[in-house]
N, C-alpha and C positions, 0 to 999 in steps of 0.2 A: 491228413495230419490231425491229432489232436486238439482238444481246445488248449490243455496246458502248456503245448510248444507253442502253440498260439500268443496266449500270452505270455510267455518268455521272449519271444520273438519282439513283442510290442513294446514291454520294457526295456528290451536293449537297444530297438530302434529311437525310442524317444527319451534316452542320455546319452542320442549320439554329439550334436553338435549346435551348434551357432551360427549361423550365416552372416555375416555384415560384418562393419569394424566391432573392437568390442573397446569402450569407450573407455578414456583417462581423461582425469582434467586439465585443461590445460593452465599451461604458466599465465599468469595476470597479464600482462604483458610482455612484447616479442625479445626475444634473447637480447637483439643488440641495445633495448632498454629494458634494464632487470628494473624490479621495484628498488626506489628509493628507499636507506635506510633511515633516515630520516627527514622529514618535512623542511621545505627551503624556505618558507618563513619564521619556521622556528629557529632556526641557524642564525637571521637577523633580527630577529625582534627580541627572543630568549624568552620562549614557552618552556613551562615545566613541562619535562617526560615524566610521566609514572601511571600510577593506577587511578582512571577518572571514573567519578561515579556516574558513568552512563545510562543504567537501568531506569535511574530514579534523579536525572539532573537536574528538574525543577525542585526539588530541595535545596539546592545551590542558591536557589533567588529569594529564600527565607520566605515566601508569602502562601499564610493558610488560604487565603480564597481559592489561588490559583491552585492551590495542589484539591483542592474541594471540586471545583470547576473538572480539572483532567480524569477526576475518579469519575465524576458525575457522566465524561465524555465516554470514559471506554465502555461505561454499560449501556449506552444509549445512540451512539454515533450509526448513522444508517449507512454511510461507504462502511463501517468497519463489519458492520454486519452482512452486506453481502458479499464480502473478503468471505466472511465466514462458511456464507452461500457457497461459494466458489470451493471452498475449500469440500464443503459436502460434496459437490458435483464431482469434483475429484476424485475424492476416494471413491464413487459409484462407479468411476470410469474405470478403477481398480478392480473391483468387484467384476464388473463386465468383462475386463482383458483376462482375470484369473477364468470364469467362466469359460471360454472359452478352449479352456484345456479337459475340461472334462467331459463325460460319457453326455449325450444326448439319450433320454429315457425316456419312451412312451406306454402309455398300458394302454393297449386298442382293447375295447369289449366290441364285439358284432352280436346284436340279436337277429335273427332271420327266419319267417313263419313261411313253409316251404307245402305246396301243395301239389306233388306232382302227379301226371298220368300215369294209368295204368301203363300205358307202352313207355314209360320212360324208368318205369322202379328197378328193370334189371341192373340198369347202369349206374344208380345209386351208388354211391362208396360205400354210405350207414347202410348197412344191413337190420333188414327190421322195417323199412322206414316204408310205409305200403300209403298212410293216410295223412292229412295235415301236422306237419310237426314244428317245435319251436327248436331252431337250434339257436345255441350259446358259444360264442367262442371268446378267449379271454387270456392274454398273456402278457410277454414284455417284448418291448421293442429295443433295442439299447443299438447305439452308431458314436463308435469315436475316433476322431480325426487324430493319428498319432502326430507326437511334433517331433519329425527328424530333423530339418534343419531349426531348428529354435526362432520358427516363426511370428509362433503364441508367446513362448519366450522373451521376444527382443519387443513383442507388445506390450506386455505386461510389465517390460523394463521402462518402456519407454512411460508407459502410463502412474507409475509410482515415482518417476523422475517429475514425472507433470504434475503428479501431491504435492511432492516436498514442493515444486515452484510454487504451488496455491499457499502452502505454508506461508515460504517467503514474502510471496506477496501480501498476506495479510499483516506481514508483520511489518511492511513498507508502509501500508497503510496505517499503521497502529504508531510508526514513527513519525511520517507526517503528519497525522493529527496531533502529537500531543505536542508539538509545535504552531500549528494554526491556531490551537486554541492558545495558547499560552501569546501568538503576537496580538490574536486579536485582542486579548485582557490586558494586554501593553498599552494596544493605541487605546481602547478606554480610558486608564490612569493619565497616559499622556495627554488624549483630549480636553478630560478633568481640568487637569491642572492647568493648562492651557488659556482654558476659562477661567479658572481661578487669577490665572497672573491681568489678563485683559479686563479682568470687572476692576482689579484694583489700580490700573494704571487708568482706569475709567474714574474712579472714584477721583484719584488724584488731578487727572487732566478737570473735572468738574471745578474743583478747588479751585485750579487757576484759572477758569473761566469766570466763577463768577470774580476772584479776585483781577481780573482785568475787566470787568464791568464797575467795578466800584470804583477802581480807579476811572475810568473812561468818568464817570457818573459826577465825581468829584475835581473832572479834569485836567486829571494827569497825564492821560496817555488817551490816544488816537483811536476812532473804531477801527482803524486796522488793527489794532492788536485783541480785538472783540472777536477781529469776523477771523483770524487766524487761528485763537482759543475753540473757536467752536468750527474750524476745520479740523481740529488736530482730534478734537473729540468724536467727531462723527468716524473720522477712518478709523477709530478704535473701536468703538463702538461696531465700526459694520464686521469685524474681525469675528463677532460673538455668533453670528447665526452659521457663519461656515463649520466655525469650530464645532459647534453641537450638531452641526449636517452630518459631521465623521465620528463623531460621538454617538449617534445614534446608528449611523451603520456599522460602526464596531460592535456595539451592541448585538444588530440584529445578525450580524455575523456570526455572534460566538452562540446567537440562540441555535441558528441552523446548527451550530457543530454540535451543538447537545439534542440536537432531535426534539426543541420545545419551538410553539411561533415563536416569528419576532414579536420582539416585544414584552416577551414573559420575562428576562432579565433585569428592565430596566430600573425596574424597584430594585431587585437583589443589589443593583451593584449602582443605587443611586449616591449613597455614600462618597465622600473626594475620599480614597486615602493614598499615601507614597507609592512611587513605580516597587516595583520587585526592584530587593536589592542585588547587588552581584560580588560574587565573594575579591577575595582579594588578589589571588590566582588562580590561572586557568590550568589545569592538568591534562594533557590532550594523551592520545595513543599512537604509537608508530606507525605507519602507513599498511604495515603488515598488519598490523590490530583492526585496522578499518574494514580489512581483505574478510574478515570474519566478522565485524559487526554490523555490515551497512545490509540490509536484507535485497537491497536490489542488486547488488553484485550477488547474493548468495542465489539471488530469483533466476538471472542469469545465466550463468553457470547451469542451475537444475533445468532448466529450457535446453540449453546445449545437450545437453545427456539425454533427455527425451525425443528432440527431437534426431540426434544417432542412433541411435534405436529402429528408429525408422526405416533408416536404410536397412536394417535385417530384416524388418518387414516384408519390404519391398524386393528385396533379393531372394529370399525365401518363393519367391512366387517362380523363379528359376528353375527351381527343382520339383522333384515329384513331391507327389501326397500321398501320403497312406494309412489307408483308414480300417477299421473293424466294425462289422454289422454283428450284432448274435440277435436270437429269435427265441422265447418259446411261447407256444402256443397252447392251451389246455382246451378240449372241443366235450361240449354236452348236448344229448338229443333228449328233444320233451323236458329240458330243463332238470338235470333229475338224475337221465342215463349218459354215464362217459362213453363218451366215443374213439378217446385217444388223444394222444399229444403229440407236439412235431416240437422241434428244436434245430438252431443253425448255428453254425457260428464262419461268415462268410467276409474274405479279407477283401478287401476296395484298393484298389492302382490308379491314381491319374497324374499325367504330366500333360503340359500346356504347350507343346512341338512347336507350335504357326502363329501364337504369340507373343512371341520373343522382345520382335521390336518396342511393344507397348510397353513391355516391362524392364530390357532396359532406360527407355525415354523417365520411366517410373522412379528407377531408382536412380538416374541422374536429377531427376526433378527433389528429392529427398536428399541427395549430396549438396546440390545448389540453396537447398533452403540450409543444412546443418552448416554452409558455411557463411551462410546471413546470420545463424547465431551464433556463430564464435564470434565474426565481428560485431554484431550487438554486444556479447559480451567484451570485450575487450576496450570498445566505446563507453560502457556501463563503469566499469573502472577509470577511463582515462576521464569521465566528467564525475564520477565519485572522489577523484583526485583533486580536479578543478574546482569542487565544493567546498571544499578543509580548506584548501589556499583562498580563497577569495574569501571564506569565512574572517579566516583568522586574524588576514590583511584589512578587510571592513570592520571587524572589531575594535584591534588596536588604533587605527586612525582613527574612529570616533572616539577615541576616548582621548585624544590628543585633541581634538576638535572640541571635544566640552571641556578640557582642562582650559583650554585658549579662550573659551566662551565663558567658565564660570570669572575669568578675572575680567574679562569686558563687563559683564554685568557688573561687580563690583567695581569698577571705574565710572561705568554709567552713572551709578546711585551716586555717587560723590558729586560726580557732573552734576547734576541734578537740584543735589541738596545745596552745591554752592552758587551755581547761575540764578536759581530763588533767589538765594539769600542776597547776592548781587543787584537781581532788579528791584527787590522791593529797595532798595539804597539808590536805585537811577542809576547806577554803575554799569549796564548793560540794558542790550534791548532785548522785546520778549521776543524774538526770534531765536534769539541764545535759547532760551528758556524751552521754545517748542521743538527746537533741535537735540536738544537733551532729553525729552522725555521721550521723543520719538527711538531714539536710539537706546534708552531701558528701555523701552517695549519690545523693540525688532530684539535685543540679545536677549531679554529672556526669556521671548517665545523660540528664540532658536536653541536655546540653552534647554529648556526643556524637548524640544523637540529632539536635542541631539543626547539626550539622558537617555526620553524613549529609546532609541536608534540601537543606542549602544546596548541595552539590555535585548532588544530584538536581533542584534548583531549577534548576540553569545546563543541566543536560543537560537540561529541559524546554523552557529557553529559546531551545538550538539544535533543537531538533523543531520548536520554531514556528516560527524562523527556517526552515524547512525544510533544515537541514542533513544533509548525509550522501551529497551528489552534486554532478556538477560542472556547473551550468549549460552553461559555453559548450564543455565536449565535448558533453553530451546526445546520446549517443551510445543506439541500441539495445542492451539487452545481449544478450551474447552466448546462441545460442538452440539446443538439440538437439533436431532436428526426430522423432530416436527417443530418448527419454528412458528 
């Protein structure tokens, strides 16, 4: 047969077919619960539907540092860079599964310095060849495995489904950082101030110590109300070294998320200034909207498809193989004189009769894993969902919990300012007086801590929303293939 039926032959065996399932995605969740149309906290609390700006939601909390701080993270964040790793490794593995489809090509050269006997020159093949001579021989070797069941195929499907997931994944990554960094710049502001409110309920409990020493001095009143004054000051007082314990690991937190020591921060953001603020509505997206934004249901999903794939791999191994050898060869004596050329072009048959059982055990080992990722996927959703609700639920009650707390405080101050005024009149005892201060202090350290809360509650809310990217670019990021 010809080489050209030959390869006509090879082209039509290898656009024959496909072996394995050939993949759809599947429904988010099972028929008898379709996706919800809309969010079941939103039905009770009354979240705005509409278009939220999720790409870029730390805009929403109006604070330059913080939006300084998340640029300064994505070009320096070391998980986001071996996301990126990841991502190279990927495509290589593309690279490799497309390789695989094509020709195997070798150039053999032989040199060989031949010195044979008189009694052996008849049976020479080079005629001529009587004394020591240099042969050269020098051609192509070429061997390709055709793909009739879509072996290489369902690899290379499988292995560009495992890009997109590295995509995804880096971009799960890129949402949970710009998250961490934005809590951990929360609990700084929060610590901040924190300290700010305990130096001044410090200042003020001094006040009344020494004014119950003066009294005692000129007395009026009891050293119990000395040694009470200067109990109520020390538990205030000891309030200060926790609070800069967690001010300092907030700190050293946000330095790790920027790829500087700890410690490099501390000047930058020694500053007290206001938490991030938070706007005045929240605009979330329909549960379908989430279906396309959250990168680890879309990572998901691209694992499911990769790893179905597999199974054609592995079913492929069922059938025969068939392959094409070609040859030529170009032959010189004494380097110099041609001695002639060979040429082949030889077709290859193998089938694997007596290993059968392995190979189905194979491809059920390959069904059993793809149906570990459909249910990951499907779990990946059902807690992508649990995210938004518990988000949105933690949100709005804190902000019910500081509304309740900012009028305690303002009841406290009152308390405060009139039990004074009372005892220096004799009208009351200074027990009143350390019960009041005691109680500004506990609400407005909870008062700010529930201000924090609630701004880290909203930055949770866009994590679940999967914010911090732009769907309809979804673009590759950008990639250094020498890092």
């Amino acid at each position: 047969m010809s080489a050209s039926r030959w390869a006509v032959i090879a082209l039509v065996l290898a656009a024959s077919c496909k072996v394995g399932p050939d993949y759809e995605a599947p429904p988010p969740l099972p028929e008898e619960q379709p996706l919800p149309d809309q969010w079941h906290t939103a039905a009770t609390i009354g979240l705005t539907e509409g278009e939220s700006n999720l790409q870029t939601w730390w805009t929403n909390l109006s604070d330059p540092k913080l939006d300084d701080l998340l640029q300064r993270a994505q070009l320096t964040n070391l998980n986001l860079q071996s996301a990126v790793a990841r991502i190279v490794e990927a495509r290589a593995f593309v690279g490799v599964a497309r390789g695989d489809r094509m020709p195997v090509v070798n150039t053999p050269v032989d040199v060989n310095l031949v010195r044979p006997s008189p009694a052996a020159v008849p049976d020479l093949p080079i005629s001529g060849l009587t004394d020591s001579q240099a042969l050269l021989s020098a051609g192509v070797d070429a061997s390709w495995e055709i793909d009739v069941f879509g072996k290489f195929a369902r690899s290379i499907e499988s292995a560009e489904a495992g890009f997109d997931a590295s995509v995804e994944d880096y971009r799960d990554v890129l949402v949970s950082l710009f998250a961490e960094v934005a809590l951990a710049y929360v609990d700084v502001r929060q610590f901040q101030k924190r300290i700010a409110f305990a130096r001044e309920n410090i200042t003020s409990q001094r006040e009344s110590l020494q004014l119950t020493r003066d009294r005692f001095d000129a007395g009026l009143t009891s050293a119990l109300d000395v040694a009470q004054a200067e109990s109520n000051l020390g538990d205030t007082e000891s309030t200060i070294p926790r609070f800069e314990q967690n001010l300092n690991f907030a700190l050293n937190r946000l330095a790790v998320l920027l790829a500087v020591p700890p410690g490099a921060l501390h000047d930058e953001l020694n500053e007290e200034i206001a938490l991030p603020s938070i706007p005045a509505t929240i605009a979330v997206t329909i549960p379908a909207d989430v279906m396309r934004q959250r990168p680890d249901i879309r990572a998901a999903e691209r694992s499911l498809a990769s790893q179905t794939a597999l199974i054609g791999v592995a079913t492929a191994d069922l059938y025969p193989s068939f392959s094409l050898r070609g040859f030529f060869t170009f032959n010189w004596g004494n380097i110099g004189t041609s001695t002639g050329s060979t040429w082949g072009i030889i077709p290859g048959f193998n089938w694997n009769l007596f290993d059968r059982n392995r190979i189905h055990s194979r491809i059920r080992v390959e069904e059993a894993r793809t149906q570990q990722a459909f249910l990951a996927y499907e779990q990946t959703v059902l807690i992508a969902f649990e995210d938004v609700e518990n988000s949105m639920i933690a949100y709005f009650k804190e902000q019910e919990r500081r509304d309740r707390l900012n009028e305690a405080v303002d009841a406290a101050q009152r308390s405060v300012d009139l039990v004074r005024t009372q005892y220096l009149a004799g009208l009351t005892n200074f027990q009143n007086v350390l019960d009041s201060q005691r109680s500004l202090f506990r609400f407005q350290d909870d008062l700010v801590a529930s201000e924090g809360l609630t701004v880290q509650n909203l930055i949770t809310l866009y994590r679940a929303l999967g914010g911090g990217w732009d769907v309809e670019a979804a673009e590759v990021p950008e990639i250094s293939e020498n890092p």
